[in-house]
C-alpha positions in Angstrom: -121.2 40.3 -47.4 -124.7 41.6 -49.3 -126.4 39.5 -51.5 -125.7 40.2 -55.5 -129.6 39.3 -55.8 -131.7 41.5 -53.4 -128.7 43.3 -51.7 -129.6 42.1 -48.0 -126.8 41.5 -46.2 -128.4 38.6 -44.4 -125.9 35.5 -45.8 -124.5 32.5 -44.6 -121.3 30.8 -45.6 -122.5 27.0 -47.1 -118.2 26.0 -48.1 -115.2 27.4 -48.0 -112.3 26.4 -50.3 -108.8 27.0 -50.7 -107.7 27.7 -54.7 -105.7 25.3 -56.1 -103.0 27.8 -56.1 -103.5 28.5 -52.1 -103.6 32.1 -52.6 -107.8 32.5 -52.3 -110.3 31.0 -50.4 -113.5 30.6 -53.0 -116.6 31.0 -50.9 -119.7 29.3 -51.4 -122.5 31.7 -49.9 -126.3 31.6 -49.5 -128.6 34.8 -49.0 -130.8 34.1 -45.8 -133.6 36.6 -47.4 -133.6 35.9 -51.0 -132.1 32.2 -50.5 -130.0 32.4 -53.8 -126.3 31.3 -53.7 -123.5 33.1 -54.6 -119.4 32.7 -55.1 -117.3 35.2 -53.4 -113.3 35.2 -53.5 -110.6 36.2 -50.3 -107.4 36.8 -51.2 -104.6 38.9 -48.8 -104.1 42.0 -49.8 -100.0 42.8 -49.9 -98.1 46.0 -48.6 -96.0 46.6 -51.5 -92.7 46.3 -50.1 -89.9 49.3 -51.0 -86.7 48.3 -51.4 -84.0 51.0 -49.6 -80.8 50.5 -51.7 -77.4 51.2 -50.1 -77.0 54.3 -52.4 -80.6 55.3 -50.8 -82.4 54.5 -54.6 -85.7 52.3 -53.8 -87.1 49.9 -55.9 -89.7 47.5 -55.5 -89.0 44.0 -53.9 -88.1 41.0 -56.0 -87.9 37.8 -54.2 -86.5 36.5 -57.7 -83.2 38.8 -56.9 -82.3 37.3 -53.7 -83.5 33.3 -55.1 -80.8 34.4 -58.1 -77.8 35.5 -55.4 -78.7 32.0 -53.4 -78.7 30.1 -56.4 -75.1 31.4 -57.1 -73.6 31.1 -53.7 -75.0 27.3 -53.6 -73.4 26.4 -56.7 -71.5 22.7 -56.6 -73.3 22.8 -53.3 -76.0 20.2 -52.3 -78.3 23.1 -51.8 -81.5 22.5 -54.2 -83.8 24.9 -55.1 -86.4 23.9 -53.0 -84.5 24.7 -50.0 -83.6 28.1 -51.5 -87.2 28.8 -52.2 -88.1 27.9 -48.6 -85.4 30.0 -47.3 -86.6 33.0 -49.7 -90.4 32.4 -48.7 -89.0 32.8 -44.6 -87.8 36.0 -45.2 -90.6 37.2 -47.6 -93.0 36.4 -44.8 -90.8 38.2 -42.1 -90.8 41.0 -44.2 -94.3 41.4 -44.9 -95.7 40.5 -41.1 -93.5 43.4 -40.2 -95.9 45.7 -41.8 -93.4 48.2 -42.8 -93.7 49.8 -46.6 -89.8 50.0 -46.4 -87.0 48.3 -45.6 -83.5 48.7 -45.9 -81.4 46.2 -48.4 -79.1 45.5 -45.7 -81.9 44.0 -43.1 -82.5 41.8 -46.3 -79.6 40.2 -46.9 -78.8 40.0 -42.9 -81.7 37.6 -42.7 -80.7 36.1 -45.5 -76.7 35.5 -44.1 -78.9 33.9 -40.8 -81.3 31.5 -42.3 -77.9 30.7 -45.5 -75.9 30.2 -42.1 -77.9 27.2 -40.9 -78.0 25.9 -44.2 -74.7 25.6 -45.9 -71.7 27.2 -44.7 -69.9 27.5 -48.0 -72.7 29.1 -49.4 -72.8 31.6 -46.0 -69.1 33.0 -46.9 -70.1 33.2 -50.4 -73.0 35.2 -50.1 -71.2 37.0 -47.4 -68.2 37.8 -49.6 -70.6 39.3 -52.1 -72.9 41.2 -50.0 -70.6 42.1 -47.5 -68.3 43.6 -50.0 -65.2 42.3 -48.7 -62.1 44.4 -50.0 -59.2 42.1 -49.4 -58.6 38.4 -47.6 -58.4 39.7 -44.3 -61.9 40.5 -44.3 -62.8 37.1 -45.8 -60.6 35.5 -42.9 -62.3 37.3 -39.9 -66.0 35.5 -41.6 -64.4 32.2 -41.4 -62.8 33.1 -38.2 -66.3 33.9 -36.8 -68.2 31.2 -38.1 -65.5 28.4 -36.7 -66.3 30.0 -33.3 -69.7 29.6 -33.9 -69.3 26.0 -34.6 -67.3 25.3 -31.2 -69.7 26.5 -29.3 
């Protein structure tokens, strides 16, 4: 990092400070030439994330999208919203450490039907129903076939 001062890229770190936020870490430097101080902000830099649709339109990710389809499958549920956040902020972070620019719509909701799984199993078959686009009860019977296996094992 150069000085602001005398440009000398001789500087020491003195603190180092998360934001209140947690987004930044606010940097308190000092120039080893010049010996002034100086603030300096790090923040992560995000991949903008594409969104492949099933219909192959992309759009740009919205975490508020897949908080809104939660929210609805954990209705009368004792899911609360903090829960649903967390869950949201897991697959956000998967998302973005796989350094990909795309990713298809259906990876997204596949880690949201494992995480939702753990969580509540009404709300699983609901969001399943919904994203999985089932077409008649069969369908909806072979999900809560599945996830009864699950549970005996």
């Amino acid at each position: 990092m150069g000085c602001p001062y005398c440009r000398s890229g001789k500087t020491k770190v003195v603190n180092s400070r998360v934001t209140p936020q947690g987004d930044m870490v606010r940097r308190r430097r000092e120039c080893r030439e010049c010996h002034r101080r100086f603030t300096t902000f790090e923040m992560i830099e995000k991949i903008p994330l594409v969104v492949i649709k099933q219909d192959g339109r992309r759009e740009a990710f919205d975490r508020q999208k897949i908080i809104n389809g939660i929210v609805k499958a954990c209705e009368k549920r004792t899911v609360n919203i903090v829960q649903i956040e967390k869950l949201v902020s897991e697959v956000e972070k998967e998302l973005y450490n796989q350094m990909e620019k795309e990713v298809k719509s259906q990876q997204i909701g596949e880690m949201v039907l494992t995480r939702l799984r753990e969580l509540d199993e009404v709300a699983y078959v609901r969001f399943a129903s919904v994203y999985r686009n089932f077409r008649d009860v069969s369908e909806f019977t072979q999900e809560l076939q599945t996830l009864l296996k699950r549970q005996e094992e």
